[in-house]
CHARMM internal coordinates of N, CA and C (Angstrom, degrees):
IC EDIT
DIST 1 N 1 CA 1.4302
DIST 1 CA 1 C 1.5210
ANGL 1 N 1 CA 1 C 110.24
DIST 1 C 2 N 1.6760
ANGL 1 CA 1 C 2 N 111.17
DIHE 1 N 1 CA 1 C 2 N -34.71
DIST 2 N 2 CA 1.5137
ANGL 1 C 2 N 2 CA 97.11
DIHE 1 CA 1 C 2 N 2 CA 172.95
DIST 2 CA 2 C 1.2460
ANGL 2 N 2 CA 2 C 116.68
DIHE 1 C 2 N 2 CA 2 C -69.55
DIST 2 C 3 N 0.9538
ANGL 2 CA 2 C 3 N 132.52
DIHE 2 N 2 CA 2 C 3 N -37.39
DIST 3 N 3 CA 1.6006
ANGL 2 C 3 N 3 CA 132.70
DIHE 2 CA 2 C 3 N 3 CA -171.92
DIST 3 CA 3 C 1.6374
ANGL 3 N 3 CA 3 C 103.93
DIHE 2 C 3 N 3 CA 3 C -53.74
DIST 3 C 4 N 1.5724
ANGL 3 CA 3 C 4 N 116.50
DIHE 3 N 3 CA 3 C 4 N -60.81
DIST 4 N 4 CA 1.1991
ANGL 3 C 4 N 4 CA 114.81
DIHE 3 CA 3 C 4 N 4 CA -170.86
DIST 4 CA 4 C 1.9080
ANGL 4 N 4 CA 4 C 105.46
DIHE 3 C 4 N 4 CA 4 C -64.45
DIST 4 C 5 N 1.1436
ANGL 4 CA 4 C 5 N 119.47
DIHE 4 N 4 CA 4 C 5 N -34.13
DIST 5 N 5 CA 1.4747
ANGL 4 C 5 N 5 CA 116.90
DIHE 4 CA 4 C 5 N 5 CA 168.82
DIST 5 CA 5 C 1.3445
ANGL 5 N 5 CA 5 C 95.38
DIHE 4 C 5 N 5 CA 5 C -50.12
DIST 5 C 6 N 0.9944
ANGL 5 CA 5 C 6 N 142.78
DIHE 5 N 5 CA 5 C 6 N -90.19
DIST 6 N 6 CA 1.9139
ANGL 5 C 6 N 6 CA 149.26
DIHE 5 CA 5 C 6 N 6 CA -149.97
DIST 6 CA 6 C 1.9813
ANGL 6 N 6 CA 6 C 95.49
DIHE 5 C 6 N 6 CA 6 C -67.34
DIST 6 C 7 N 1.2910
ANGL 6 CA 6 C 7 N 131.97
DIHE 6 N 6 CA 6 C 7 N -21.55
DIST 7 N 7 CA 1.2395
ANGL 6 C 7 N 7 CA 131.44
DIHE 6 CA 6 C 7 N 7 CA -170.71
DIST 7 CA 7 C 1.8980
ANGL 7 N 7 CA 7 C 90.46
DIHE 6 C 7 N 7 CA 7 C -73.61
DIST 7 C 8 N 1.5379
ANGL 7 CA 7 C 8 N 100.99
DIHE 7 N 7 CA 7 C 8 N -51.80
DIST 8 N 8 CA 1.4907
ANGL 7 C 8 N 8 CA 102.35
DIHE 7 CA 7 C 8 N 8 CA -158.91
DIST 8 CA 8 C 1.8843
ANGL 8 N 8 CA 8 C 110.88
DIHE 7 C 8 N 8 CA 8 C -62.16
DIST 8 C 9 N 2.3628
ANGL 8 CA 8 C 9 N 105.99
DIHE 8 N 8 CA 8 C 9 N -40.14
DIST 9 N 9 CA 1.1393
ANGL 8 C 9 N 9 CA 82.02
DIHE 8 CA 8 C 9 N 9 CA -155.97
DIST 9 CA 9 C 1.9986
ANGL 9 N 9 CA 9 C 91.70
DIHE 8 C 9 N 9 CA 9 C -74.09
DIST 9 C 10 N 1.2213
ANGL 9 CA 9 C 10 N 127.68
DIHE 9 N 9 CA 9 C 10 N -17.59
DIST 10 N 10 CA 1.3297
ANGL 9 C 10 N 10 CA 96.87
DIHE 9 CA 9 C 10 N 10 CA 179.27
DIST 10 CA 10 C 1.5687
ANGL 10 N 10 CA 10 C 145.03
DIHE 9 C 10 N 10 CA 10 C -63.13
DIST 10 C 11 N 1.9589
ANGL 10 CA 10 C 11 N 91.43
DIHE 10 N 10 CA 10 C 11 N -14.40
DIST 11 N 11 CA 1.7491
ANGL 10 C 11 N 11 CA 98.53
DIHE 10 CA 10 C 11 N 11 CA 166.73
DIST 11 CA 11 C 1.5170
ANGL 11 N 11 CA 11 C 95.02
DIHE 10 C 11 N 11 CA 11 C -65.41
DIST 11 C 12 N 1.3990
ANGL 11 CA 11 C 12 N 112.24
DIHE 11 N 11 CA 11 C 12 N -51.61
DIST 12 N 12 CA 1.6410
ANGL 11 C 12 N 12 CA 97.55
DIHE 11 CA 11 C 12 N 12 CA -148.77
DIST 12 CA 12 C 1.7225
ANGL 12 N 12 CA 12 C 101.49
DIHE 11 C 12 N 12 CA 12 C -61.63
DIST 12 C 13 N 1.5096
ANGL 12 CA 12 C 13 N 108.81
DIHE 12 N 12 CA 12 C 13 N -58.13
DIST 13 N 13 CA 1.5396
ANGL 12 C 13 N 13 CA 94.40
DIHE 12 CA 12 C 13 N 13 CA 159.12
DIST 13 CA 13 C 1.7056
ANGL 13 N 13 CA 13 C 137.09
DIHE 12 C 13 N 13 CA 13 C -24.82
DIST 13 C 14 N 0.9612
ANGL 13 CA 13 C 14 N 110.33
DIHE 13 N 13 CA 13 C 14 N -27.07
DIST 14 N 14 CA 1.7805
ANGL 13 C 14 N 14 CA 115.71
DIHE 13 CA 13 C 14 N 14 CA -158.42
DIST 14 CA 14 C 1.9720
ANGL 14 N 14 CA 14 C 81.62
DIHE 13 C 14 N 14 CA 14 C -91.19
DIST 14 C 15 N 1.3307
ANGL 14 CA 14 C 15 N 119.06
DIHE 14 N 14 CA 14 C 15 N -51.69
DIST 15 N 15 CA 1.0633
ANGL 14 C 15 N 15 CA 139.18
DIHE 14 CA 14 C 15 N 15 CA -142.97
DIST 15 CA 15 C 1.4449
ANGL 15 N 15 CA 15 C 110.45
DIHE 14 C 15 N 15 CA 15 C -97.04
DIST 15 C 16 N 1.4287
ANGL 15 CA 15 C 16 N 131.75
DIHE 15 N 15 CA 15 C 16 N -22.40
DIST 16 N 16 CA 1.4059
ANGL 15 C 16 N 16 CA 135.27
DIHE 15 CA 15 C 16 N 16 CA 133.60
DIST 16 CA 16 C 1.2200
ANGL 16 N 16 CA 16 C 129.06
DIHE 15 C 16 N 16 CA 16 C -57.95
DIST 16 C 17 N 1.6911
ANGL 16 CA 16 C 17 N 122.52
DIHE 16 N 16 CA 16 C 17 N -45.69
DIST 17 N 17 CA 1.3045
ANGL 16 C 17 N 17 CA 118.14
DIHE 16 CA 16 C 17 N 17 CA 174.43
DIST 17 CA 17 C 1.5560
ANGL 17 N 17 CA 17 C 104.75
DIHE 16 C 17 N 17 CA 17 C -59.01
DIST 17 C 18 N 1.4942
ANGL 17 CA 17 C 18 N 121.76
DIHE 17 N 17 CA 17 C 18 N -56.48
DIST 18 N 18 CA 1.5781
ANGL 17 C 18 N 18 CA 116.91
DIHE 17 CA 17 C 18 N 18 CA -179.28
DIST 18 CA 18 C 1.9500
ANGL 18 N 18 CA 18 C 110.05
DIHE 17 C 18 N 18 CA 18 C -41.19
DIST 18 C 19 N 1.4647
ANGL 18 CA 18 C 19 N 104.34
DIHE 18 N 18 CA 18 C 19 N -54.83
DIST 19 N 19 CA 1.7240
ANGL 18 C 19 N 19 CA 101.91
DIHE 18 CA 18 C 19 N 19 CA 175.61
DIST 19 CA 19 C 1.3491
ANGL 19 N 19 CA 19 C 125.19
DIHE 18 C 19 N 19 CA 19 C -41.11
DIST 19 C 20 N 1.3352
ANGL 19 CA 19 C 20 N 108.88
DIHE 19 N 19 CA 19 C 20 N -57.84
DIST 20 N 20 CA 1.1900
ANGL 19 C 20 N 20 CA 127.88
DIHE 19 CA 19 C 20 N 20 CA 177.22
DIST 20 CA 20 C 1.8022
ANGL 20 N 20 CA 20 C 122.64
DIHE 19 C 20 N 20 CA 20 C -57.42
DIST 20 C 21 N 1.6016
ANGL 20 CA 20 C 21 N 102.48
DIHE 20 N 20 CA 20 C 21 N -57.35
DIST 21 N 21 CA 1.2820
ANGL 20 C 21 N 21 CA 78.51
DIHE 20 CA 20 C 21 N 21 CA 154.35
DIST 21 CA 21 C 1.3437
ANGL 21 N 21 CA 21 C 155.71
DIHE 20 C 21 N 21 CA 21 C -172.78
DIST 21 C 22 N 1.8375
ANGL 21 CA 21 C 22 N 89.50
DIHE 21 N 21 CA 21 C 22 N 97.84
DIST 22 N 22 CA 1.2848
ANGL 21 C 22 N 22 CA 137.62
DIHE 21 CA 21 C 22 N 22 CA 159.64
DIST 22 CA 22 C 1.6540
ANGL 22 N 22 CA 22 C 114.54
DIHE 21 C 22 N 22 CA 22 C -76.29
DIST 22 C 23 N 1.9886
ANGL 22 CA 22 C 23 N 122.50
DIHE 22 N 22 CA 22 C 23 N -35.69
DIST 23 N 23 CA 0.7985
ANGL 22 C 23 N 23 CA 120.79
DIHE 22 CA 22 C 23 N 23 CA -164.97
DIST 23 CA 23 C 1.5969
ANGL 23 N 23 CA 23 C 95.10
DIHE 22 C 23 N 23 CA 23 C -97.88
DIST 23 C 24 N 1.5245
ANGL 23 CA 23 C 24 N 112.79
DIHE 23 N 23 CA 23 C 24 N -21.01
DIST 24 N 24 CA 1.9318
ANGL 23 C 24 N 24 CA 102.26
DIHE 23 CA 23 C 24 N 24 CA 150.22
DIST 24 CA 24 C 1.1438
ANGL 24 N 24 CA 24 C 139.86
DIHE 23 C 24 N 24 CA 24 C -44.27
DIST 24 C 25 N 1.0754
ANGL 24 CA 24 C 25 N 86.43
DIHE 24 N 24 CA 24 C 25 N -56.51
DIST 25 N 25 CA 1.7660
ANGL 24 C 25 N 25 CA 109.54
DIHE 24 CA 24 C 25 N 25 CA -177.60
DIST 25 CA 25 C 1.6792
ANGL 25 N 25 CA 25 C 107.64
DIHE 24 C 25 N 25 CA 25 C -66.58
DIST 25 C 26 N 1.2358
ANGL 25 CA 25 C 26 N 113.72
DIHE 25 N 25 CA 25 C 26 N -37.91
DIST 26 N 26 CA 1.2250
ANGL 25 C 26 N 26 CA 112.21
DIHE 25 CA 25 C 26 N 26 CA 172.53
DIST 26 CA 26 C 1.7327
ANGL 26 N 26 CA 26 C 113.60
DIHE 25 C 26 N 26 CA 26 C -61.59
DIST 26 C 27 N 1.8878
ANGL 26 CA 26 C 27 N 105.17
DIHE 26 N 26 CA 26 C 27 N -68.71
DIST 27 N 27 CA 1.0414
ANGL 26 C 27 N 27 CA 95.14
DIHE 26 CA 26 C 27 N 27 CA 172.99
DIST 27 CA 27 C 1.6993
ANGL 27 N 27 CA 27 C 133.71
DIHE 26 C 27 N 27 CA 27 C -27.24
DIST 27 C 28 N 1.6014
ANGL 27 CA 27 C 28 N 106.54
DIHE 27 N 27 CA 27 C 28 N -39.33
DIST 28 N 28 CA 1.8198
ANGL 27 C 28 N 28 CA 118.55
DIHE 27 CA 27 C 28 N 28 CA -152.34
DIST 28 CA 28 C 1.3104
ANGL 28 N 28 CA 28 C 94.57
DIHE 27 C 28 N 28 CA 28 C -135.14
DIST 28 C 29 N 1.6701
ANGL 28 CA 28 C 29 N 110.84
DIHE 28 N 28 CA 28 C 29 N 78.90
DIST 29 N 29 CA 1.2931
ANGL 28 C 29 N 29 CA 136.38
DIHE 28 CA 28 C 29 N 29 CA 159.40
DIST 29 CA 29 C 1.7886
ANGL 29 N 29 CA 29 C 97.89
DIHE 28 C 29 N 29 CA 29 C -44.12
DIST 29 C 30 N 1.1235
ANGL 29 CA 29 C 30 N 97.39
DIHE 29 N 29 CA 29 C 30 N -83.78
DIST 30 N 30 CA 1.6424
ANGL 29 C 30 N 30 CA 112.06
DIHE 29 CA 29 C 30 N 30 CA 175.31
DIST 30 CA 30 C 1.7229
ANGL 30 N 30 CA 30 C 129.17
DIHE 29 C 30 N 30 CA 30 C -71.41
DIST 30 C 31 N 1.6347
ANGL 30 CA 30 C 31 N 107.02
DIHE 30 N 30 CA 30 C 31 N 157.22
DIST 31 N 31 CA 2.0880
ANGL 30 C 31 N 31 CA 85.68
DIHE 30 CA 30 C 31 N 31 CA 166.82
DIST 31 CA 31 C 1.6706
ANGL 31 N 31 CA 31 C 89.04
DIHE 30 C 31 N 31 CA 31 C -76.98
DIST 31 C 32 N 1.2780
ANGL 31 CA 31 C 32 N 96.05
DIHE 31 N 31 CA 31 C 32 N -148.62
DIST 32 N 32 CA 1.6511
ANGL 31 C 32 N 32 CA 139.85
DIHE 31 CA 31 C 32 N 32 CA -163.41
DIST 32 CA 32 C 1.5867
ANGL 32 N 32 CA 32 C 94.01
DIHE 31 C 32 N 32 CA 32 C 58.56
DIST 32 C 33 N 1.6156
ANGL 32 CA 32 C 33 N 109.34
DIHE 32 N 32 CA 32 C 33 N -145.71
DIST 33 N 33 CA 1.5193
ANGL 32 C 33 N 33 CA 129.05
DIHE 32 CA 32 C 33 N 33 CA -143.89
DIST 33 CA 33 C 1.7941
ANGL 33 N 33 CA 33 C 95.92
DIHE 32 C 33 N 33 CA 33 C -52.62
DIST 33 C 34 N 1.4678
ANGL 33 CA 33 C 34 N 104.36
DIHE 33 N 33 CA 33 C 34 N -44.19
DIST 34 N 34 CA 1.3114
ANGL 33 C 34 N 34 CA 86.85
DIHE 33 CA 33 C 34 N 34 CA -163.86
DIST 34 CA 34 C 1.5277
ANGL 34 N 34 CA 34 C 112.89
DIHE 33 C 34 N 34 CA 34 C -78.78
DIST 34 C 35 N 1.7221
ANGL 34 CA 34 C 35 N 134.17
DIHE 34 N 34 CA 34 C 35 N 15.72
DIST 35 N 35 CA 1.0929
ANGL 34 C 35 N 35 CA 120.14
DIHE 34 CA 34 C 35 N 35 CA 164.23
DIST 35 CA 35 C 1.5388
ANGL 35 N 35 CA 35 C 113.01
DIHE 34 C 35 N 35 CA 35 C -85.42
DIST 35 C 36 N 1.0223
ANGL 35 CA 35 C 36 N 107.06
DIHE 35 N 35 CA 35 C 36 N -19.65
DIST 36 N 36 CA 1.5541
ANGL 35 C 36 N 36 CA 118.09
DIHE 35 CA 35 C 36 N 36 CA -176.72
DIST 36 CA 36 C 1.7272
ANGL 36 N 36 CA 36 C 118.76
DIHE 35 C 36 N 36 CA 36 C -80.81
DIST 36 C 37 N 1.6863
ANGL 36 CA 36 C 37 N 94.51
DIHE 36 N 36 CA 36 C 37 N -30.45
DIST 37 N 37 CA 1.5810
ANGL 36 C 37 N 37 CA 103.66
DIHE 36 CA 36 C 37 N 37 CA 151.49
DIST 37 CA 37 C 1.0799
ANGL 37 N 37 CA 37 C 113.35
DIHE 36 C 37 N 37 CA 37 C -42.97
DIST 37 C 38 N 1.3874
ANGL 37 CA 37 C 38 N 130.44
DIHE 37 N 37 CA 37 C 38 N -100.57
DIST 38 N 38 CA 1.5513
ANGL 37 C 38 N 38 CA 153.92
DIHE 37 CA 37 C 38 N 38 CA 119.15
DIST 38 CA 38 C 1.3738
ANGL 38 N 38 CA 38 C 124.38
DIHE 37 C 38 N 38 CA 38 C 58.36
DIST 38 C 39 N 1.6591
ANGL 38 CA 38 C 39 N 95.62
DIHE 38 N 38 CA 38 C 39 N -69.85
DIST 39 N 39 CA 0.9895
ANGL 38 C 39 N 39 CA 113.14
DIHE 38 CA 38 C 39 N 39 CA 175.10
DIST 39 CA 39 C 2.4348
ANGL 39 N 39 CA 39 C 110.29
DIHE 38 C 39 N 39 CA 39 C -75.11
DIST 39 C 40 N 0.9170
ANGL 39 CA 39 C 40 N 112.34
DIHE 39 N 39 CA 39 C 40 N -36.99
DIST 40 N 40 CA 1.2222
ANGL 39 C 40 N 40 CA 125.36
DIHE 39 CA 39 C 40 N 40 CA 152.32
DIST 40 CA 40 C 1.3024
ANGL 40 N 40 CA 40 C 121.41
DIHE 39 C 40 N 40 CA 40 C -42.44
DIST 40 C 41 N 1.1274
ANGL 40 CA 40 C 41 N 106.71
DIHE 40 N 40 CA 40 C 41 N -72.50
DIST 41 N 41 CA 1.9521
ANGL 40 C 41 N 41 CA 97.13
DIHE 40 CA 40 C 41 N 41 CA 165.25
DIST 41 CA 41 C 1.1050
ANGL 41 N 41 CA 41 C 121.05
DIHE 40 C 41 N 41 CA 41 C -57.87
DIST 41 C 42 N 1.5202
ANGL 41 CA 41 C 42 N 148.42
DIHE 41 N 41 CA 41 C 42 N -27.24
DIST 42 N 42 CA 1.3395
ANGL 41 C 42 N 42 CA 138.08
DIHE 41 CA 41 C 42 N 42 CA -155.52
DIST 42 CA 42 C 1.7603
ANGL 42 N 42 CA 42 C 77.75
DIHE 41 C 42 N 42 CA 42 C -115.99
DIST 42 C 43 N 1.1151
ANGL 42 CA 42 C 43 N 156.85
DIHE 42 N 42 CA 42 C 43 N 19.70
DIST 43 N 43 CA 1.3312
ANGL 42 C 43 N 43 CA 164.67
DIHE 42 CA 42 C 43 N 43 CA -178.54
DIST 43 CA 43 C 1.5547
ANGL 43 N 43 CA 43 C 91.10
DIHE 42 C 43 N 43 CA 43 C -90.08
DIST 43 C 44 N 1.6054
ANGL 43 CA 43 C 44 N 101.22
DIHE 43 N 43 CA 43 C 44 N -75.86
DIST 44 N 44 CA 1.5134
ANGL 43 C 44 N 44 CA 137.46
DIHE 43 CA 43 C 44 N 44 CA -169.75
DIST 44 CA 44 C 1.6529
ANGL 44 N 44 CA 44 C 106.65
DIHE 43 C 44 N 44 CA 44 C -51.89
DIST 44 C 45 N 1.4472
ANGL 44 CA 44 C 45 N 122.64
DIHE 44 N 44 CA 44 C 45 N -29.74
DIST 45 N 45 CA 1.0884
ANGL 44 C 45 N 45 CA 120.10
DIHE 44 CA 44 C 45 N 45 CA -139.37
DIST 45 CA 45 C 2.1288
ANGL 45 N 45 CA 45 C 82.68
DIHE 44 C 45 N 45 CA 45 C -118.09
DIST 45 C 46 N 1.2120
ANGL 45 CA 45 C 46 N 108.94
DIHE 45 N 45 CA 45 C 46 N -24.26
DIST 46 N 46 CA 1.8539
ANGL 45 C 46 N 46 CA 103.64
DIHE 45 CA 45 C 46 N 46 CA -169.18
DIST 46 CA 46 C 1.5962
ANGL 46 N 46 CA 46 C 75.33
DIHE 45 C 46 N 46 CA 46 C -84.33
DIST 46 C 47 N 1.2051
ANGL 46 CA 46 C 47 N 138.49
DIHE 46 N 46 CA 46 C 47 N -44.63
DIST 47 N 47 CA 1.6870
ANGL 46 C 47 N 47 CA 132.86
DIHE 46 CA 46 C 47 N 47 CA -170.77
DIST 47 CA 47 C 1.4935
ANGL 47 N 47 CA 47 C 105.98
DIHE 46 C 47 N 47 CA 47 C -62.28
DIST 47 C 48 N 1.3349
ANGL 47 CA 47 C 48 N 125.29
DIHE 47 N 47 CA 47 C 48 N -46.64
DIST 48 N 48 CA 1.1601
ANGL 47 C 48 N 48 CA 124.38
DIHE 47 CA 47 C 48 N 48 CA 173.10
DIST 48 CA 48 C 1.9169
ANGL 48 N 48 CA 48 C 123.78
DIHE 47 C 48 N 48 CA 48 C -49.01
DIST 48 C 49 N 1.2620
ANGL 48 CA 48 C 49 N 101.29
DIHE 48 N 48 CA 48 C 49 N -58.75
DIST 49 N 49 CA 2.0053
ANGL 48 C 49 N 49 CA 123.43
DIHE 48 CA 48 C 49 N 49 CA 150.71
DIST 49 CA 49 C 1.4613
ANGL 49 N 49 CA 49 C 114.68
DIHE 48 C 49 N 49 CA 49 C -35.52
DIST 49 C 50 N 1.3388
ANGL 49 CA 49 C 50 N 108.02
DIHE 49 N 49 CA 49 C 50 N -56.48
DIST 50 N 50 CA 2.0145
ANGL 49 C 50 N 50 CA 110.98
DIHE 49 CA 49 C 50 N 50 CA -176.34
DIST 50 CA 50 C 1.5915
ANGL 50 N 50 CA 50 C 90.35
DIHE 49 C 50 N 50 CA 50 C -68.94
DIST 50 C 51 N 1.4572
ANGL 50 CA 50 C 51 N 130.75
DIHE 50 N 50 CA 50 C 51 N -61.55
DIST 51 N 51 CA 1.6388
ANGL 50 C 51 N 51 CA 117.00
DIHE 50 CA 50 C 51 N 51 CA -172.31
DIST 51 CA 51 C 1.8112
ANGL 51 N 51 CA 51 C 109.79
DIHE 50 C 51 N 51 CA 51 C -51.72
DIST 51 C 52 N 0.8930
ANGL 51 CA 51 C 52 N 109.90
DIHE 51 N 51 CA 51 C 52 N -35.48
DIST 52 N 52 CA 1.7165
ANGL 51 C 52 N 52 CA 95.41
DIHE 51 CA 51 C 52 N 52 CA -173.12
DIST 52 CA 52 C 1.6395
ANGL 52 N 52 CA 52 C 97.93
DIHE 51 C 52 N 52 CA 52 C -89.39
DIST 52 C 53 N 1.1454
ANGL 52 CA 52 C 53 N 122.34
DIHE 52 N 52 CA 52 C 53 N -34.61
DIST 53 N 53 CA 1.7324
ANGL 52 C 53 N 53 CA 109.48
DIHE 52 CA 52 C 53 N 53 CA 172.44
DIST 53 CA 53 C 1.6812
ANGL 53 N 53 CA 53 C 86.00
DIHE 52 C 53 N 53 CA 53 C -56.64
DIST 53 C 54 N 0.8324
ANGL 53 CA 53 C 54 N 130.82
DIHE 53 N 53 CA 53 C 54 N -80.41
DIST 54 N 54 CA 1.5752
ANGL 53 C 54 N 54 CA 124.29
DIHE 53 CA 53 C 54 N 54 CA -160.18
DIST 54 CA 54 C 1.7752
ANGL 54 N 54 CA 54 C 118.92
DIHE 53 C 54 N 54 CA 54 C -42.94
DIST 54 C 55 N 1.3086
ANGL 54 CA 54 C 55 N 117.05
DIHE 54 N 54 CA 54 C 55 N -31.59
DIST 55 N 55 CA 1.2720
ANGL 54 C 55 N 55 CA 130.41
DIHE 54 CA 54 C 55 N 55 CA 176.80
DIST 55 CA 55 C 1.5695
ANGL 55 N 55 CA 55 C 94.88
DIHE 54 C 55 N 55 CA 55 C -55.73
DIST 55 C 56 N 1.7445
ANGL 55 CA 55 C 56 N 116.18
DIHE 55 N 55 CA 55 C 56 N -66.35
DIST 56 N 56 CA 1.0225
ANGL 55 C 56 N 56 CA 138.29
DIHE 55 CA 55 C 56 N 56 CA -171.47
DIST 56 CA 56 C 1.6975
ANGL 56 N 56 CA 56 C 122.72
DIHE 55 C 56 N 56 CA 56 C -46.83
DIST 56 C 57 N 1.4006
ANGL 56 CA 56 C 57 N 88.27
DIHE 56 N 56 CA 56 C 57 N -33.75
DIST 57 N 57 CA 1.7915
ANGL 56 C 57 N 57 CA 92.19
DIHE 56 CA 56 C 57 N 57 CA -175.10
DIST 57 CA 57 C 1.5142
ANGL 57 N 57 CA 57 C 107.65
DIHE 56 C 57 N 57 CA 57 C -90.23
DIST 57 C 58 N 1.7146
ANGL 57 CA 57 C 58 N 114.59
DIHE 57 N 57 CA 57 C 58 N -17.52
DIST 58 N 58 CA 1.5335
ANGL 57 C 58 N 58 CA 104.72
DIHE 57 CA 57 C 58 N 58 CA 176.66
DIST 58 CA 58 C 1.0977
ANGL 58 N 58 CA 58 C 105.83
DIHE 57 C 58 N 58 CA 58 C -88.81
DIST 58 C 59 N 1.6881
ANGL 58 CA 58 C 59 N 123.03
DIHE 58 N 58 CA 58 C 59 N -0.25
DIST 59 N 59 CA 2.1338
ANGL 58 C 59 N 59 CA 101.67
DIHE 58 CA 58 C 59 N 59 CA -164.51
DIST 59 CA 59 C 1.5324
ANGL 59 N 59 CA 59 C 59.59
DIHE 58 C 59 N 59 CA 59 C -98.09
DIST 59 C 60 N 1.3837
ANGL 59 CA 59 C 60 N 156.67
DIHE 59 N 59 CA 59 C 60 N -56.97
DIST 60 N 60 CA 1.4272
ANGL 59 C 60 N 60 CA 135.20
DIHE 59 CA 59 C 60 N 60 CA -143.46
DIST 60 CA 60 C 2.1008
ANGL 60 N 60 CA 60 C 105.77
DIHE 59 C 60 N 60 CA 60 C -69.38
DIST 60 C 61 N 1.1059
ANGL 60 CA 60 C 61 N 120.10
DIHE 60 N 60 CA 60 C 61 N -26.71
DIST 61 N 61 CA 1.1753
ANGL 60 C 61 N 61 CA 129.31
DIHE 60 CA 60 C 61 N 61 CA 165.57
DIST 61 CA 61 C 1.6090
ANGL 61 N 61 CA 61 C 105.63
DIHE 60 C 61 N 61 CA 61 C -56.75
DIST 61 C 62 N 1.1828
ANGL 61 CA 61 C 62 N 113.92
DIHE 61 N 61 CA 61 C 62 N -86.78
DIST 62 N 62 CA 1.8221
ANGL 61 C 62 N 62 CA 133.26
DIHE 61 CA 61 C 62 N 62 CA 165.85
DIST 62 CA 62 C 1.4159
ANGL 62 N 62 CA 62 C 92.83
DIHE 61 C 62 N 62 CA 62 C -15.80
DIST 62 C 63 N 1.3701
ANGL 62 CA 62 C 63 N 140.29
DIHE 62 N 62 CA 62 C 63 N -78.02
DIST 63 N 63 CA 1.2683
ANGL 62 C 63 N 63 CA 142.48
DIHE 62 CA 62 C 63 N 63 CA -142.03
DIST 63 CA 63 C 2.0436
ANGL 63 N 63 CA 63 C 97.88
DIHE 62 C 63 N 63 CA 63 C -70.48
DIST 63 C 64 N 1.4022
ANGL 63 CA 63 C 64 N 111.50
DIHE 63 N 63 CA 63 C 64 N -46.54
DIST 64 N 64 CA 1.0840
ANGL 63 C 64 N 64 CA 120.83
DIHE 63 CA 63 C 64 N 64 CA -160.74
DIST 64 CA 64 C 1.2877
ANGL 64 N 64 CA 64 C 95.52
DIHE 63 C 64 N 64 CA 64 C -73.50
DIST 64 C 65 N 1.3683
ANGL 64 CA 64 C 65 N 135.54
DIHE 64 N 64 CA 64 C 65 N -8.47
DIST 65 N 65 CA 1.1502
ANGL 64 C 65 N 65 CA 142.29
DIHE 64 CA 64 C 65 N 65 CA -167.27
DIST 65 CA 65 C 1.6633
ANGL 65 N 65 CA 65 C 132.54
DIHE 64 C 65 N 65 CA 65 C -66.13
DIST 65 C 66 N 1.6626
ANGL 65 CA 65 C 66 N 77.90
DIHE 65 N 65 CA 65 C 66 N -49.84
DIST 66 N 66 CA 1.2047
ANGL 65 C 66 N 66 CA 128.28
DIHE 65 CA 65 C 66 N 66 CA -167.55
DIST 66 CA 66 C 1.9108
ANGL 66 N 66 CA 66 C 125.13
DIHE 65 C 66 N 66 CA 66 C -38.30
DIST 66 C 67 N 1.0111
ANGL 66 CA 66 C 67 N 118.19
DIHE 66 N 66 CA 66 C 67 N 80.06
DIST 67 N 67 CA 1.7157
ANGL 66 C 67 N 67 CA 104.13
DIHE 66 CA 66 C 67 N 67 CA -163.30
DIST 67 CA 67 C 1.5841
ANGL 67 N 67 CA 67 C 106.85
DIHE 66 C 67 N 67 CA 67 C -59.06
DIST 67 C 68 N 1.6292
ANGL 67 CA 67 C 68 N 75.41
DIHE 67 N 67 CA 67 C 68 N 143.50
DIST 68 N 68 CA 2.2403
ANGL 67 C 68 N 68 CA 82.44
DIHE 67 CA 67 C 68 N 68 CA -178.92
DIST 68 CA 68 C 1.3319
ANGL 68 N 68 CA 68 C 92.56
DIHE 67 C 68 N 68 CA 68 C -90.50
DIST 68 C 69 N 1.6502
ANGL 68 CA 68 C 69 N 119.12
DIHE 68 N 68 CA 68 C 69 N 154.80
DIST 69 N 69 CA 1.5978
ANGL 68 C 69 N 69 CA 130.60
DIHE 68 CA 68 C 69 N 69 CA 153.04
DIST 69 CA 69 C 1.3178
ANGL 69 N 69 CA 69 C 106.41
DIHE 68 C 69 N 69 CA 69 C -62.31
DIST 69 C 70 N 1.4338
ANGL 69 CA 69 C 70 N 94.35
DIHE 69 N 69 CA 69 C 70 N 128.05
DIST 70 N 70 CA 1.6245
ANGL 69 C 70 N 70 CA 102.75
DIHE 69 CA 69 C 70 N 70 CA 152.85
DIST 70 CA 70 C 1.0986
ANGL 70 N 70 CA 70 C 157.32
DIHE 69 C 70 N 70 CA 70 C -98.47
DIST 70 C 71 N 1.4999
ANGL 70 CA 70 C 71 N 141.81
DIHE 70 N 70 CA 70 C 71 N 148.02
DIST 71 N 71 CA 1.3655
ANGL 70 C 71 N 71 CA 113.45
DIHE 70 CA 70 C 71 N 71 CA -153.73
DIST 71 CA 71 C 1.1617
ANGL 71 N 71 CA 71 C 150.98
DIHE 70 C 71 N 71 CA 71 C -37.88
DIST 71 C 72 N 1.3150
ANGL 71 CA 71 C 72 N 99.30
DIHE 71 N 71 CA 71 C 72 N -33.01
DIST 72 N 72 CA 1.5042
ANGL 71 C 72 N 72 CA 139.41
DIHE 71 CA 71 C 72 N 72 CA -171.30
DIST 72 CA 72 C 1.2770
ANGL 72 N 72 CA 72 C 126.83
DIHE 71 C 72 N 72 CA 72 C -25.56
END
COOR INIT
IC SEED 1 N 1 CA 1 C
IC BUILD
């Protein structure tokens, strides 16, 4: 189970940096204004990703939380 834990975050690692930026590079053909565009959106957009991983890890916390009824 550890392996596949550390297997997964390095795809997802390997596999965000490629997403990310591809949709730079796209944005910012050229330097000047429009890398700074560019670079601004994909700024906006890894902050946007960390808030919903974070949303995500407290309802998965919250849920795990949760006391079951017991038979009793």
């Amino acid at each position: 189970m550890s392996g596949l834990f550390n297997t997964i975050l390095q795809i997802g690692g390997a596999v965000g940096v490629a997403v990310f930026g591809t949709v730079y590079l796209d944005l910012a053909p050229t330097s000047g204004a429009a890398a700074v565009s560019a670079f601004s959106t994909i700024t906006f957009a890894l902050a946007a990703v960390a808030l919903a991983a974070a949303e995500c890890t407290q309802l998965a916390i919250s849920s795990a939380r949760t006391p079951v009824p017991s038979g009793s």
